[in-house]
C-alpha positions in Angstrom: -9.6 -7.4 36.2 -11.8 -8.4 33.6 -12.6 -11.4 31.1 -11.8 -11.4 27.5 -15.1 -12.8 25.5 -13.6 -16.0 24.5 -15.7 -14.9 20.9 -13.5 -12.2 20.1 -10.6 -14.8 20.8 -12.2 -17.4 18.7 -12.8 -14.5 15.6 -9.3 -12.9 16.1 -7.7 -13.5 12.7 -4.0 -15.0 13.6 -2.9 -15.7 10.1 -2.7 -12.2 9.3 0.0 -12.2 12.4 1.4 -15.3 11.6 2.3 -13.8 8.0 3.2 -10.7 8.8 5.2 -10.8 11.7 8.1 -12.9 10.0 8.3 -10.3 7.5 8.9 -7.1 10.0 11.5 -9.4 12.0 13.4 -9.6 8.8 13.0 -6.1 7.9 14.2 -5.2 11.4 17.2 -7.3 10.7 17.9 -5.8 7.2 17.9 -2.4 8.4 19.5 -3.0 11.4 22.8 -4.2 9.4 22.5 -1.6 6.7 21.7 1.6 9.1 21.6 0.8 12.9 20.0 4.6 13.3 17.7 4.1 11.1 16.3 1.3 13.5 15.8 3.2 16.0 13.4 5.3 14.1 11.8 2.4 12.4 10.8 0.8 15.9 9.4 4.4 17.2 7.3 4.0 13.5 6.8 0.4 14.7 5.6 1.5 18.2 3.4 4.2 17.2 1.5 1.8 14.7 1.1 -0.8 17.4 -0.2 1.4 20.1 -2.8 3.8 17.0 -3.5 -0.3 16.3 -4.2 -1.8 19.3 -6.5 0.8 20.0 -8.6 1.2 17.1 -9.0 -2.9 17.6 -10.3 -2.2 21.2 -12.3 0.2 20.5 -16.0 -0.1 19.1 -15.2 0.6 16.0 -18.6 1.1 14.5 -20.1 3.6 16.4 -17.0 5.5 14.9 -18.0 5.1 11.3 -19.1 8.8 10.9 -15.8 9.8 11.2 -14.4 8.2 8.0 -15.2 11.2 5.5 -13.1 13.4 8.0 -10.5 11.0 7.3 -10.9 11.5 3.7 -11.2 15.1 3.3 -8.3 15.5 6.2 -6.0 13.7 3.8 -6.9 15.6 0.9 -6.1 18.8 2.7 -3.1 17.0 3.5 -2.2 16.4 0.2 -3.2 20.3 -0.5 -0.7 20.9 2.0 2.4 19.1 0.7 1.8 21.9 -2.6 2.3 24.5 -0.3 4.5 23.1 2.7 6.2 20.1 1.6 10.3 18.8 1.5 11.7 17.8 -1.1 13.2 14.1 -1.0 14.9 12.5 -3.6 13.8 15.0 -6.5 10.1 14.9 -5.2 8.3 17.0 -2.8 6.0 14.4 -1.0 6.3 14.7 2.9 5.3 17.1 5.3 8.1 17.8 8.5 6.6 16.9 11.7 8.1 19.9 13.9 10.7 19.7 17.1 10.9 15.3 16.6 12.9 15.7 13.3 10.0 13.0 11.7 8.0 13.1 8.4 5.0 12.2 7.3 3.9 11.0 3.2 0.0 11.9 2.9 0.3 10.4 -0.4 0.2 7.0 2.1 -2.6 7.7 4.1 -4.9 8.6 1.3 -4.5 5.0 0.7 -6.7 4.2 3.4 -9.0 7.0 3.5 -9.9 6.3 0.4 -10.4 2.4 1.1 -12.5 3.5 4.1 -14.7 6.1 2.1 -15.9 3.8 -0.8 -16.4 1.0 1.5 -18.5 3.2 3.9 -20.2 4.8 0.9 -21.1 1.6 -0.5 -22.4 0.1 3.0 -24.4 3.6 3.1 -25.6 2.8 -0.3 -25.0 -0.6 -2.0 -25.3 -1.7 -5.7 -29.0 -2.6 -7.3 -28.3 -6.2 -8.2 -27.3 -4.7 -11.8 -24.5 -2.5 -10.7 -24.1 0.9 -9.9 -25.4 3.1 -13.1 -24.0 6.4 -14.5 -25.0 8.6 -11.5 -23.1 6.1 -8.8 -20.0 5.4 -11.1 -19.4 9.3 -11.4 -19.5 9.5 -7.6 -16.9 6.9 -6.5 -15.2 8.0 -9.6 -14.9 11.4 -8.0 -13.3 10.1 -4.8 -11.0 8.1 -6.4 -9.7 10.9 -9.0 -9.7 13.7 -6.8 -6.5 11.9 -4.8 -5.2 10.2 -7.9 -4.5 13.8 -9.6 -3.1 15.6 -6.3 -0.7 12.7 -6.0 0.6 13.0 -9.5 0.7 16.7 -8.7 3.7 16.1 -5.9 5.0 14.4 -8.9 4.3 10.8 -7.8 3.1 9.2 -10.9 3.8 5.5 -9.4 1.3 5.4 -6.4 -1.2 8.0 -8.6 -1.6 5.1 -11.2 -1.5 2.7 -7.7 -4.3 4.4 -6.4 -6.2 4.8 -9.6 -6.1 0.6 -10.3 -7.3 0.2 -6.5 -10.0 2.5 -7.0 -11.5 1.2 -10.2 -10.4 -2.1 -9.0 -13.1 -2.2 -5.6 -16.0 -0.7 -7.8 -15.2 -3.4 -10.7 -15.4 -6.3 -7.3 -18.4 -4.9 -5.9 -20.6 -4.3 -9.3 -20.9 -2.0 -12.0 -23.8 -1.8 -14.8 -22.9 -3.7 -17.8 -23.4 -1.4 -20.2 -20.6 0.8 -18.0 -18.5 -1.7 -18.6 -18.5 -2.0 -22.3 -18.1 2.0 -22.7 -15.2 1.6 -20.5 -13.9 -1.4 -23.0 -14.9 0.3 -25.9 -12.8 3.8 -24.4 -9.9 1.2 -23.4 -10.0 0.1 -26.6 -9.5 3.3 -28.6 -6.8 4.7 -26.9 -4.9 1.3 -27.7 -5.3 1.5 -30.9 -4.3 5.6 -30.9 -1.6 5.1 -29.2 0.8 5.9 -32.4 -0.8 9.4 -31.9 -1.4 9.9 -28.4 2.3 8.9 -27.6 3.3 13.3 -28.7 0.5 14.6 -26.2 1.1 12.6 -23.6 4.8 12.8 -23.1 4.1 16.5 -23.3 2.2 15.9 -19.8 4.6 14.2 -18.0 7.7 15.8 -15.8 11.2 15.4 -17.1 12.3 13.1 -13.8 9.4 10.8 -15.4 10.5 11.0 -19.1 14.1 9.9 -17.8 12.5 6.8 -15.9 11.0 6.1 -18.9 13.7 6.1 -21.4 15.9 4.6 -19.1 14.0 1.7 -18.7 13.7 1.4 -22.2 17.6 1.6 -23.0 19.1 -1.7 -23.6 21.9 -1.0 -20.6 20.1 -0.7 -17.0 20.7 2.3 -15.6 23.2 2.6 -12.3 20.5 1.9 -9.8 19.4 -0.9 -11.4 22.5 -2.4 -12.2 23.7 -2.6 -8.6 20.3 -4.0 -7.8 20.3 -7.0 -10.5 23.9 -7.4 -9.3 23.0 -7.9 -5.7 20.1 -10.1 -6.7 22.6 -12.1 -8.8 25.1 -12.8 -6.0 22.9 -13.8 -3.9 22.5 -17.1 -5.2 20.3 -19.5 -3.7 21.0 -19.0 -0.2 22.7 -15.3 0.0 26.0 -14.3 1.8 27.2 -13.3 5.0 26.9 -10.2 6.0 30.5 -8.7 5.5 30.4 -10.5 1.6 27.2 -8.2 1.2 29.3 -5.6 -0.7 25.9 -4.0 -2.6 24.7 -2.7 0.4 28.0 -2.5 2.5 30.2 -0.9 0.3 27.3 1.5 -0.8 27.0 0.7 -4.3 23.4 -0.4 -3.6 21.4 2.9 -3.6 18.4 3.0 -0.5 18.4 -0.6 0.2 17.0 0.5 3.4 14.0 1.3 1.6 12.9 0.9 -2.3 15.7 -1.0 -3.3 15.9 -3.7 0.1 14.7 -6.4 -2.0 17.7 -6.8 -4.3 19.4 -6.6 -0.1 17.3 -9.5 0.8 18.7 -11.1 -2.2 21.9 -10.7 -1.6 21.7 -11.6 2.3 19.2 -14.5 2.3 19.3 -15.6 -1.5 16.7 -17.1 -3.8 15.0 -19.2 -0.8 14.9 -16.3 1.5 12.9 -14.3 -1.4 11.2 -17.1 -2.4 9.9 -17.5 1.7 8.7 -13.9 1.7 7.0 -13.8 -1.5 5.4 -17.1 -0.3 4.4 -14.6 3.1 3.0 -12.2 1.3 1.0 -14.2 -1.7 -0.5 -16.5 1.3 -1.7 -13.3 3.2 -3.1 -11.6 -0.1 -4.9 -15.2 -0.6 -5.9 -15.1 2.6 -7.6 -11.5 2.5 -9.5 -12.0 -1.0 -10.6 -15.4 0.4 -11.9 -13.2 3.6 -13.6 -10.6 1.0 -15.6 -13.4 -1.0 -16.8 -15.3 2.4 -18.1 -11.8 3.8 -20.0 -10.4 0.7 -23.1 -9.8 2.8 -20.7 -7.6 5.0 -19.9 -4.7 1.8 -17.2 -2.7 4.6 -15.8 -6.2 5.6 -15.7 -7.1 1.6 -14.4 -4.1 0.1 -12.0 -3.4 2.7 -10.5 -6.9 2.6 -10.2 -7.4 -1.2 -8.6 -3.4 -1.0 -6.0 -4.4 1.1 -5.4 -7.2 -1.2 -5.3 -5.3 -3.8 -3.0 -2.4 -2.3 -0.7 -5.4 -1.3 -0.5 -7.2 -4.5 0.0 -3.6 -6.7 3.1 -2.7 -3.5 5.0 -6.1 -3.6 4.6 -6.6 -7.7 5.6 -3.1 -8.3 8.6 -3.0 -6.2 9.6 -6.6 -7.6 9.6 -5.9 -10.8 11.5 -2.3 -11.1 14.4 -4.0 -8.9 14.6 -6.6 -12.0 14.4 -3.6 -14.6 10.9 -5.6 -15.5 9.3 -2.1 -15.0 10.1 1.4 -14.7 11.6 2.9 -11.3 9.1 3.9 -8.6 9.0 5.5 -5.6 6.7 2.3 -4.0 7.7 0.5 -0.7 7.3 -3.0 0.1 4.9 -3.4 2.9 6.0 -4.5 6.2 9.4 -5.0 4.6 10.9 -1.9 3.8 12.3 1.6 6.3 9.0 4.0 6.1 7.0 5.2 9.2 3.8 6.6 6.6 3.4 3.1 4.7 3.9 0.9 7.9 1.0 2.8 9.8 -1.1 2.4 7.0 -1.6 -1.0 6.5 -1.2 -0.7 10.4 -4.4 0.5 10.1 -5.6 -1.1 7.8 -5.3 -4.8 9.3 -6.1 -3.2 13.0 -10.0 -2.0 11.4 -10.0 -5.3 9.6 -9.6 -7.2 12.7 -11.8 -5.1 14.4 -14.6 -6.1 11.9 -13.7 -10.2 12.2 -13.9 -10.2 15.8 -16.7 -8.4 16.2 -18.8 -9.1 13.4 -21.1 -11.0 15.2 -21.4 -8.8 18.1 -24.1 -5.4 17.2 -24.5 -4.5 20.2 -21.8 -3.0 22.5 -21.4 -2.3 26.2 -19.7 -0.2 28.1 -16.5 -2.1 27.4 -16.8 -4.8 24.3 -14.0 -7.0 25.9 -16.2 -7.9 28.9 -19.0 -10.5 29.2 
């Protein structure tokens, strides 16, 4: 037996659980009732998380910091691979077959986090002058956030290309970039605004025709049928949802993949405005939470980027996903975290939070021994 360091207690960061945990219950539930076999899959995703979780948390996760470009250029080959290897799902070829356990995999998901982990051990390795990073740094963060940003949109995947492309930029813009960087940027932004008129030919020329129908569709006046059945559900929900054999959306099938992209308008329709309301309150509390954590640690540049990324990746996931279900913006492919059927998006943020709390409870321990739990 041995004795937990009462520190690592004291720095363990329960409010991520506390907000999180609800949230998985509940998606647990909502699958449960739409797809009991799906479940079962879910809590093997759910299992394998918590045990890839539980021991990057144990583990000295420091010494291991060498190992986070491997990550990186491991899920760019990844991505490589889904070009070459990859199944096609929903008009999209995105995953890679695990062979002989019938599982897949999205590397479009993990380059999430290999790419939070690489600019936040790059800028540790080499933080901003008190200026900003100049030309010479911005072109190389800009070339590992681009390089996964046009692989992604290769698959097509143009929702989490742009997802990964605003969390990119959106880190370098928190942690500092030279001024006069930013008014070129402005003065670029700028431009294309006002081209727009003209650039509208050259770039519908550049994107797929499953895109160009996403696009028109949310333009046209009438919802399409996807979206109809979700504004529907939402709608019938009320303010504190139905019982499960009144959920006809889902039930009846007229609700397509509320198991997954579309179980928010479910949760409507089950739980009503206040259940939404309670998980939206969940998750704006733990994105609070996270860029509070990133502003308190800016001395600590992996603990600071890799906080506000999560809060970032969080808030661009949830807003996204809200707003296509309410034909506020066009139909993505983009899960909502914690909430909705995935094994690729769950582990993750499983990852994600597990290195976080790695960092909080030991960030005031530099030294390890032989085993970091024991005094």
């Amino acid at each position: 037996m041995f004795n937990v360091n009462r520190r690592i207690i004291a720095h363990f960061d329960y409010l991520i659980i506390l907000t999180t945990l609800p949230i998985i219950l509940i998606s647990l539930k909502l699958i449960y009732e739409i797809n009991p076999n799906l479940t079962i899959k879910q809590i093997i995703y759910m299992s394998v998380t918590l045990f890839i979780s539980l021991l990057i948390f144990i583990l000295p996760i420091k010494r291991f910091f060498w190992l986070i470009p491997f990550y990186y250029w491991s899920s760019i080959i990844l991505l490589i691979f889904v070009e070459f290897f990859g199944v096609k799902k929903f008009g999209a070829q995105r995953w890679l077959e695990i062979p002989f356990i019938g599982l897949s995999i999205q590397p479009s998901e993990f380059i999430k986090s290999a790419l939070i982990l690489m600019l936040a051990y790059s800028i540790s390795n080499d933080p901003p002058p008190k200026e900003g990073y100049k030309l010479k740094g911005f072109l190389k963060y800009s070339f590992f956030i681009l390089l996964p940003v046009v692989l992604v949109k290769i698959q097509p995947d143009l929702g989490t290309s742009i997802l990964i492309f605003i969390m990119g930029y959106g880190i370098l813009f928190l942690v500092g970039i030279h001024k006069k960087i930013i008014m070129t940027i402005s003065a670029i932004v700028a431009f294309i605004l006002l081209a727009i008129p003209i650039a509208i030919p050259i770039i519908y020329n550049h994107f797929n025709e499953y895109q160009l129908d996403r696009i028109e569709q949310f333009l046209d006046p009438k919802p399409q049928y996807q979206v109809q059945q979700s504004m529907i559900a939402i709608g019938s929900g009320g303010l504190f949802g139905k019982e499960l054999e009144n959920a006809t959306q889902a039930q009846l099938k007229f609700l397509p993949v509320p198991e997954s992209d579309f179980i928010f308008p479910y949760l409507m329709e089950r739980f009503g405005l206040v259940g939404a309301m309670v998980v939206l309150f969940l998750y704006g509390l733990l994105i609070l939470h996270l860029l509070i954590l990133s502003y308190s640690n800016k001395k600590d540049r992996i603990l600071q980027v890799l906080s506000a990324s999560i809060a970032f990746l969080l808030f661009i996931h949830v807003s996204v996903n809200v707003l296509m279900t309410t034909k506020l913006a066009p139909v993505t492919g983009i899960p909502l975290p914690f909430l909705s059927y995935g094994g690729s998006s769950f582990l993750t943020f499983g990852i994600l939070f597990a290195l976080l709390q790695n960092l909080l409870a030991f960030r005031f321990i530099f030294e390890y021994n032989s085993f970091p739990f024991t005094k």
